[in-house]
C-alpha positions in Angstrom: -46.9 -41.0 -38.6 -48.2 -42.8 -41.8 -47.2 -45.7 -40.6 -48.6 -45.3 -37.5 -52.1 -44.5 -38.9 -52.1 -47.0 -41.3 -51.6 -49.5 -38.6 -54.2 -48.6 -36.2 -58.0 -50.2 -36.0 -60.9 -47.6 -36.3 -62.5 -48.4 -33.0 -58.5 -47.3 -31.7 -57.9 -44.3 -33.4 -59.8 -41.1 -32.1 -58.4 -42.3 -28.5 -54.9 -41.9 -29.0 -53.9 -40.0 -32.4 -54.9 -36.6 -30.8 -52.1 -36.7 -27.9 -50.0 -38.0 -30.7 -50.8 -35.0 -32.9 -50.4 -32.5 -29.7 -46.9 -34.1 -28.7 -45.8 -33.7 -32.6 -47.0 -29.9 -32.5 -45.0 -29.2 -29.3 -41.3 -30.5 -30.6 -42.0 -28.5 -33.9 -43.0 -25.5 -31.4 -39.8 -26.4 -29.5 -37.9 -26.7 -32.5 -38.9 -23.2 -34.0 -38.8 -21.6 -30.6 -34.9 -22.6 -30.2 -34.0 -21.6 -34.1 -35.8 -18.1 -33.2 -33.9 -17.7 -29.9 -31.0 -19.0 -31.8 -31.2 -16.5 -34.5 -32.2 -13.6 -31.8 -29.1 -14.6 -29.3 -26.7 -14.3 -32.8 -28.1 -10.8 -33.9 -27.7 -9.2 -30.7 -24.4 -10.5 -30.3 -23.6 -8.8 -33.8 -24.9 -6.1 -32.7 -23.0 -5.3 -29.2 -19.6 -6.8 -31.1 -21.1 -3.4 -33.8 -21.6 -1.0 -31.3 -18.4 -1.3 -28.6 -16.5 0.0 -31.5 -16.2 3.5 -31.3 -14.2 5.7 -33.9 -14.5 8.6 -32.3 -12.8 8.1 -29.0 -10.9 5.3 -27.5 -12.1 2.7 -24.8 -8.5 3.0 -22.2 -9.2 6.9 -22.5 -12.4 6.3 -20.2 -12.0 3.7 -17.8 -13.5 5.5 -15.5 -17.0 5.8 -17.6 -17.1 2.3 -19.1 -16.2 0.5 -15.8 -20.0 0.8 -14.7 -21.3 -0.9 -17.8 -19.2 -4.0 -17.5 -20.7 -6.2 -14.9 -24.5 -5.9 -16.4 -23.2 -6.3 -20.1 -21.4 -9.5 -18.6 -24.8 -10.6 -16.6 -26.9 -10.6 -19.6 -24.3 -12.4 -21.5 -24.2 -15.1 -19.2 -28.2 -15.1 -19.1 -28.4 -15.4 -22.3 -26.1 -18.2 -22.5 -27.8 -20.0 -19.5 -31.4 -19.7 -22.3 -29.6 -21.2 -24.8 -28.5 -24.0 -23.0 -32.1 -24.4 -21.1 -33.1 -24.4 -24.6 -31.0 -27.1 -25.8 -32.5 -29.3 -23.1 -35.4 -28.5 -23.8 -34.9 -29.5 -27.5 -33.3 -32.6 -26.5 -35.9 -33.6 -23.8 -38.6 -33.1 -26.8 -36.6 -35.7 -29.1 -36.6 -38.2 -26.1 -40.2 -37.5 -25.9 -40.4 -38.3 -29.6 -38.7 -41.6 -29.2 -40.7 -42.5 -26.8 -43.9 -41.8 -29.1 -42.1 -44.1 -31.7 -41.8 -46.5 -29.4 -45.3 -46.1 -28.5 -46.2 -46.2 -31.9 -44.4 -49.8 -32.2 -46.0 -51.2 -29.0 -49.8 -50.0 -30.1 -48.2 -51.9 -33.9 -47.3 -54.5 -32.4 -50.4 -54.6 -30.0 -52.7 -54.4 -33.5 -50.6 -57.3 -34.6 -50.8 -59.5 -31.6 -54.4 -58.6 -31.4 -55.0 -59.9 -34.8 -53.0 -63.0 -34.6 -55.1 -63.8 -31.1 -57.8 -62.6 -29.3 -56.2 -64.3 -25.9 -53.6 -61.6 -26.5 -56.1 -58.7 -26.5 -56.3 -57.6 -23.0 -52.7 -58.0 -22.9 -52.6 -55.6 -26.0 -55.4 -53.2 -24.3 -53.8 -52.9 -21.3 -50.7 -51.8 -23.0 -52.4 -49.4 -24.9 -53.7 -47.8 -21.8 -50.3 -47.4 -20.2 -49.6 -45.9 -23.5 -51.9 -43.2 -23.2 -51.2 -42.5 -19.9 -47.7 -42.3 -20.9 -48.5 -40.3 -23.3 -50.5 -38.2 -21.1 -47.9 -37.8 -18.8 -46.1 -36.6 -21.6 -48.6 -34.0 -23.2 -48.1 -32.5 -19.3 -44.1 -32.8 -19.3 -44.3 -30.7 -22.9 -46.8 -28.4 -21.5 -44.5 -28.1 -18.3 -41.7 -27.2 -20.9 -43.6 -25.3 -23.2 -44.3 -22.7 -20.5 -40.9 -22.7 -19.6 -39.7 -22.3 -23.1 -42.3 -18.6 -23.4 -40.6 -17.8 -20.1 -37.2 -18.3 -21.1 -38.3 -16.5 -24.6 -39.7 -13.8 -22.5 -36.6 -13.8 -20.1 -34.2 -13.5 -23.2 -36.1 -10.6 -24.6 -36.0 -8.7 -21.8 -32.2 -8.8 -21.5 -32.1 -8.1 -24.8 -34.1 -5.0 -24.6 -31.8 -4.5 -21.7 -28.7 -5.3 -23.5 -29.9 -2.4 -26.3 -30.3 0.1 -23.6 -27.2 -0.5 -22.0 -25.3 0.1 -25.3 -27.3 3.0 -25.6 -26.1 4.3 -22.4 -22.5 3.8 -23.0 -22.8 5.6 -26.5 -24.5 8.2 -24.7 -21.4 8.6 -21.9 -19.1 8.0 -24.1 -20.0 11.0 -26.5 -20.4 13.3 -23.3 -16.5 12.4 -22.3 -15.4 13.0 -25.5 -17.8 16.6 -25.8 -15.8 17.2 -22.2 -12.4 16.3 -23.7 -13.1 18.9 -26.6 -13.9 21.1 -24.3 -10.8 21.0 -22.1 -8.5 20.4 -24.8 -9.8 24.1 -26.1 -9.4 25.5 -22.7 -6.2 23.9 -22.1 -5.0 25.6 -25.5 -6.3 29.0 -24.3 -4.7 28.7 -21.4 -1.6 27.4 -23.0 -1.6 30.8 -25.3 -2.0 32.8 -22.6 1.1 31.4 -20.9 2.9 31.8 -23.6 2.4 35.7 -24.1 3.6 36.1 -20.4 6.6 34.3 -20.7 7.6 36.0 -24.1 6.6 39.6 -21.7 8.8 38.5 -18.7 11.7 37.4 -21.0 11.9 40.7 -22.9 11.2 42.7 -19.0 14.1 40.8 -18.3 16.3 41.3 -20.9 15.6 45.3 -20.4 16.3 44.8 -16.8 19.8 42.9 -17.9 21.0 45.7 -20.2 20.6 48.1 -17.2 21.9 46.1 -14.8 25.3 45.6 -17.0 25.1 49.3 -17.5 24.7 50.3 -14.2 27.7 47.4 -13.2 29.7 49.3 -15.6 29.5 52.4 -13.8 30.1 51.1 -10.6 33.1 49.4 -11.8 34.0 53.3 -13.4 32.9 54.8 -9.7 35.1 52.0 -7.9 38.4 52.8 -9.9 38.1 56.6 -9.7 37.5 56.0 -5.9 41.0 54.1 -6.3 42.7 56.7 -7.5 41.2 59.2 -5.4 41.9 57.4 -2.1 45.6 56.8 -3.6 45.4 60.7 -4.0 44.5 61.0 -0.9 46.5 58.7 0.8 49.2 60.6 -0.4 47.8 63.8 0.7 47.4 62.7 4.0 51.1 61.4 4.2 52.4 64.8 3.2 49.8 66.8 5.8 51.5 64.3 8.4 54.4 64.9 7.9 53.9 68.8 8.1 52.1 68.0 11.1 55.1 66.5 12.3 57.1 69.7 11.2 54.7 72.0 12.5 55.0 70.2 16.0 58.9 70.9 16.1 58.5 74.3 14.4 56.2 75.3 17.4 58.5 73.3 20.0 61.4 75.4 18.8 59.4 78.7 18.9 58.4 77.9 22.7 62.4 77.6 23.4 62.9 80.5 21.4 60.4 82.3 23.9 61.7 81.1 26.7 65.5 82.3 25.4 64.1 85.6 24.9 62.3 85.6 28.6 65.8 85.0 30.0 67.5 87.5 27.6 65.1 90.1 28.9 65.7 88.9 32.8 70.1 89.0 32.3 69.3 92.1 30.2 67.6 93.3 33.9 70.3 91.7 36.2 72.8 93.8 33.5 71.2 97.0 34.3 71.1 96.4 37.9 74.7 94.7 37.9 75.6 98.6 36.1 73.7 100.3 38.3 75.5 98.8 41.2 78.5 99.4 39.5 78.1 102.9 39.5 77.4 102.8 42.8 81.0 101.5 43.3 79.4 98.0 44.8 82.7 95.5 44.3 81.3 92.8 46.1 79.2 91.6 43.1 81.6 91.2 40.6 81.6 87.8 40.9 77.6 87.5 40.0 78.1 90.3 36.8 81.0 87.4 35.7 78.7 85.0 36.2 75.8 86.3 34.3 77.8 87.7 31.8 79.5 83.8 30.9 75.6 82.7 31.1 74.7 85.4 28.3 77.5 84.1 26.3 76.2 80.8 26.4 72.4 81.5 25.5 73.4 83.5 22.5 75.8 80.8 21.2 72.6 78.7 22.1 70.0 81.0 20.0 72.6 81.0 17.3 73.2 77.7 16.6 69.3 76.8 16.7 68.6 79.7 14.0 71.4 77.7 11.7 69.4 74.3 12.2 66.1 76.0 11.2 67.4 77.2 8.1 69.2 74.3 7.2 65.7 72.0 7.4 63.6 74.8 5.7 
C-alpha cells in the first residue's frame, strides 16, 4: 500500500484509494471471520468429543435411546464442515481479489509512469485507470456479495452450534433417565430375586417333610404287604384243609344216606320176617321159598352194613 500511495498523482488519489482501502478492510474481515469460525468449529468439536463420554453408563447399553440422536449430530457435522469449506473459498476468492488490486496497483504505477514519460500516453493511461475502478467496483460488490454471505454462513454455524449444545444436552438428559430406570429395575429385579429365593428354600423343606412321610408310609405298606403274605399263605392253607373236610364231609354224608337206606330195608325184611312167621304159624308151606329168599338177602345187607362200619373207622 505504501508503494501504491507514494506512486500516485494528487489530482488521482481521492478517486481510487477509497475502494482500495474498502477492498483491504474486507479480506482482513474475511480473514478474522474464517480464524473465528475456525476457532468456534474446533471448540465445539472438543466439546461433543467431551461430552459423548459417559462414565456413568455405557453407550451399546442404550441403543435404543441414542439411535434418535445420531442423524442430527451427523447433519450439523456435515454443515459445519460444508461452512468451513464455503469459508475457505471465500478466503481464497478474497486473496485473488487482492492480487488483482496489486495488479491494479502496478497498472495505475505503470500508468503514472507512462503518463510522465508522455503525455500522448495519457488517455491511454486514463482510460486504464477507469477500467480500474470499475474493476475495482465490481469488486467492492463481489466482496459485499461475500461478505453477506460470510454473516450468513457465521449466523448458519451458530445456529447449529446452539443446536449441536442442545442436542448433547438431550442425550445427557436420556441417558441419565435410562440409567435412573436401570437402577430402578435392577432393585426390583433383586427384590424379586429374594423373594424367589425364600419360596424355593419353603418348597424344598415342604418337600423334604413330605419325603420323610412318604418313605415312612412306603415302609409300612411294604410291612402291611408281607403280613398280608403270610396271612393269605395262612389262609391258603386253611382253605386247603376246609376242602378237604369238605370233601370228607361229602362222603361222610353219602355213607350216612346208604346207611339209611340199609336201615329202611332192615325195617321192611324185619316186616316181611314177621309176616313170613306169621304165615308160618299159620302152617302156609307154599312160601318157604320167599322166607329163604329174604332170609339170604338179610345175610347179605348185614355183611354189607358190617364191612362199611370197618371202612369208616379205618379213615377216621
Amino acid at each position: 500500500m505504501n508503494k501504491f500511495l507514494s506512486a500516485l498523482d494528487t489530482s488521482v488519489a481521492d478517486a481510487p484509494l477509497r475502494p482500495l482501502l474498502y477492498t483491504a478492510g474486507a479480506a482482513a474481515t474475511a480473514a478474522g471471520i474464517y480464524y473465528y469460525v475456525k476457532r468456534d468449529g474446533k471448540t465445539t468439536t472438543s466439546d461433543s468429543e467431551v461430552t459423548t463420554e459417559d462414565p456413568v453408563c455405557d453407550w451399546a447399553t442404550e441403543p435404543a435411546l441414542l439411535q434418535p440422536m445420531e442423524v442430527p449430530l451427523d447433519q450439523v457435522t456435515n454443515a459445519v464442515t460444508e461452512a468451513e469449506e464455503k469459508i475457505q473459498k471465500l478466503v481464497m476468492s478474497n486473496t485473488q481479489l487482492e492480487e488483482r488490486v496489486r495488479e491494479l496497483e502496478e497498472l495505475l504505477c505503470e500508468a503514472r509512469r507512462d503518463g510522465m514519460k508522455s503525455k500522448a500516453s495519457q488517455a491511454e493511461a486514463e482510460e486504464k485507470h477507469q477500467k480500474a475502478e470499475e474493476t475495482i467496483t465490481q469488486l467492492e460488490e463481489e466482496k459485499s456479495d461475500l461478505t453477506k454471505q460470510v454473516e450468513s454462513l457465521l449466523e448458519t454455524v451458530q445456529n447449529r452450534g446452539h443446536l449441536l449444545s442442545e442436542t448433547h444436552r438431550e442425550c445427557e438428559t436420556l441417558l441419565m433417565n435410562g440409567c435412573e430406570r436401570d437402577q430402578e429395575a435392577d432393585s426390583i429385579l433383586q427384590v424379586e430375586n429374594k423373594k424367589m429365593k425364600k419360596t424355593l428354600m419353603d418348597k424344598e423343606e415342604l418337600l423334604k417333610v413330605f419325603l420323610i412321610e412318604a418313605e415312612e408310609k412306603h415302609q409300612k405298606a411294604l410291612e402291611t404287604i408281607a403280613q398280608l403274605e403270610v396271612d393269605k399263605s395262612d389262609l391258603t392253607k386253611q382253605l386247603e384243609t376246609l376242602q378237604d373236610m369238605w370233601i370228607l364231609l361229602g362222603e361222610a354224608h353219602r355213607e350216612c344216606d346208604k346207611l339209611k337206606a340199609e336201615e329202611t330195608m332192615l325195617s321192611q325184611l324185619e316186616v316181611v320176617k314177621s309176616d313170613q312167621k306169621d304165615q308160618v304159624s299159620h302152617g302156609i308151606v307154599q312160601n318157604m321159598e320167599h322166607l329163604l329168599t329174604a332170609f339170604i338177602l338179610i345175610l347179605f345187607f348185614l355183611s354189607l352194613f358190617i364191612i362199611r362200619t370197618k371202612c369208616l373207622s379205618s379213615t377216621t
